[in-house]
N, C-alpha and C positions, 0 to 999 in steps of 0.2 A: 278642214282644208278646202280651196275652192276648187272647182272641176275646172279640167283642160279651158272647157267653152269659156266660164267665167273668166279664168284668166287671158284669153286668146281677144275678148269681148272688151274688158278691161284695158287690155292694154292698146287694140285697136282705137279706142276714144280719142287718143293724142296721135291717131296716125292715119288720120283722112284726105290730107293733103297729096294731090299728087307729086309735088317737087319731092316733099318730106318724106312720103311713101319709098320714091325712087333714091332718094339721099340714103335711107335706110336698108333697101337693097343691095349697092354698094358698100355702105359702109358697117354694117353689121356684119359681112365676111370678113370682111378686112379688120373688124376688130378683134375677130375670132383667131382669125391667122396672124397677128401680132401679138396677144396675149399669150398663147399658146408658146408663140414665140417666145419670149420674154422669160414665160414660165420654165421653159426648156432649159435656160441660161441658168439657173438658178443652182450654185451645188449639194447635191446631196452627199449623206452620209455613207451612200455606198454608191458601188462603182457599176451602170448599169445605166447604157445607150438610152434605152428606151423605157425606164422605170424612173421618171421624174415627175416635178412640179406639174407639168404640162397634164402630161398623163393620169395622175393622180388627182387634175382637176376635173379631166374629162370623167374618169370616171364617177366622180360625186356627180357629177353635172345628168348624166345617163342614171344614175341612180335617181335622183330628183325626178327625171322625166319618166322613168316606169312608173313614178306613181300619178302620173296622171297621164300615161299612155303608152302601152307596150308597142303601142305603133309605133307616135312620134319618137318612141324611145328609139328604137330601129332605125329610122329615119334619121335620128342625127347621130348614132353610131357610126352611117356612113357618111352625113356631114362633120363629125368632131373627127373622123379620119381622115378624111380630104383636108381638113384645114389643119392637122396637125403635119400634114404628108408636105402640105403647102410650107407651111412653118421651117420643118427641116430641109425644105428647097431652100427656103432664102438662105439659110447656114452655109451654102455655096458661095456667095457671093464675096468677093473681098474685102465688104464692110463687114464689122463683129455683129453675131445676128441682134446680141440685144438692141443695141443701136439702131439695126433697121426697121426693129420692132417694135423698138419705143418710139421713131419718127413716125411709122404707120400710125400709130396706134392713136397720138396725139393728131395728126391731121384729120383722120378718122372720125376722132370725136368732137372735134372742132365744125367738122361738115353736120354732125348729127346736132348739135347743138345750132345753127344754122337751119338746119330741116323746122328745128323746132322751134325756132324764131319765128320763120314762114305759117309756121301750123297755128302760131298763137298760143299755144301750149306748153307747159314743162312736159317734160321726159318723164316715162312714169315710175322711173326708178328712184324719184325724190319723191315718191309715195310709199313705194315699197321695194327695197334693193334685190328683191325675189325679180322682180320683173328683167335684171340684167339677164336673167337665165331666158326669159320667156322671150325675149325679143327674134333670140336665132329659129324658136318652136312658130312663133307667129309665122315666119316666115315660109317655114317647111310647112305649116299646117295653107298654105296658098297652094301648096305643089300639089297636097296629097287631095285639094279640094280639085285642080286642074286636072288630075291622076284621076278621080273618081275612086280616091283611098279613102274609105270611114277612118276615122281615128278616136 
């Protein structure tokens, strides 16, 4: 398995570009908090608010990250809870949330693919689809460097 750096190293290659860098700032929460959404919509076989798709994803997802950082893992603990918190905000609104979440979701990726026009680049997840997970740690591994966090 490669360590945090390699992957954090790896996946930064295709993300040098300032436009793309910032395209990817935006739209990396935003994808978060769509999917999540989405995920939420989805029914299960049992009756329970807050034990679904969404959540079930996040927790693989936290699982994946302690193994290559009990930091970062921490770290998006409290970003996969904001953006699921985020998530059941939209469920307020008068449109049905998957709806709101599958239009995020697709402009979203629509902008990221745009990033990655500018960068000259594919996305590195048409290398390896492990990297959709690494894109939200990339991101948090910039805070925890701004923080003066080792991870």
């Amino acid at each position: 398995m490669k360590t945090t750096q390699q992957w954090l190293d790896q996946y930064g290659e295709s993300h040098t570009n300032p436009t793309n860098k910032l395209i990817h700032w935006i739209c990396i929460p935003a994808i978060m908090v769509s999917l999540l959404g989405v995920l939420s919509t989805v029914p299960m076989p049992w009756d329970s608010q807050h034990i679904n798709l969404a959540t079930l994803f996040l927790a693989f997802s936290l699982g994946f990250y302690s193994l290559l950082s009990v930091r970062l893992m921490l770290g998006m603990l409290v970003v996969g809870s904001a953006t699921y918190a985020a998530a059941v905000a939209l469920g307020a609104l008068s449109i049905p949330l998957w709806v709101t979440s599958l239009a995020i979701f697709v402009v979203a990726w629509v902008f990221q693919f745009i990033g990655h026009k500018i960068e000259g680049k594919k996305p590195s997840f048409f290398v390896d689809v492990q990297f959709l997970l690494i894109g939200p740690l990339w991101l948090l591994s910039y805070v925890y460097k701004k923080l003066g966090i080792a991870y």
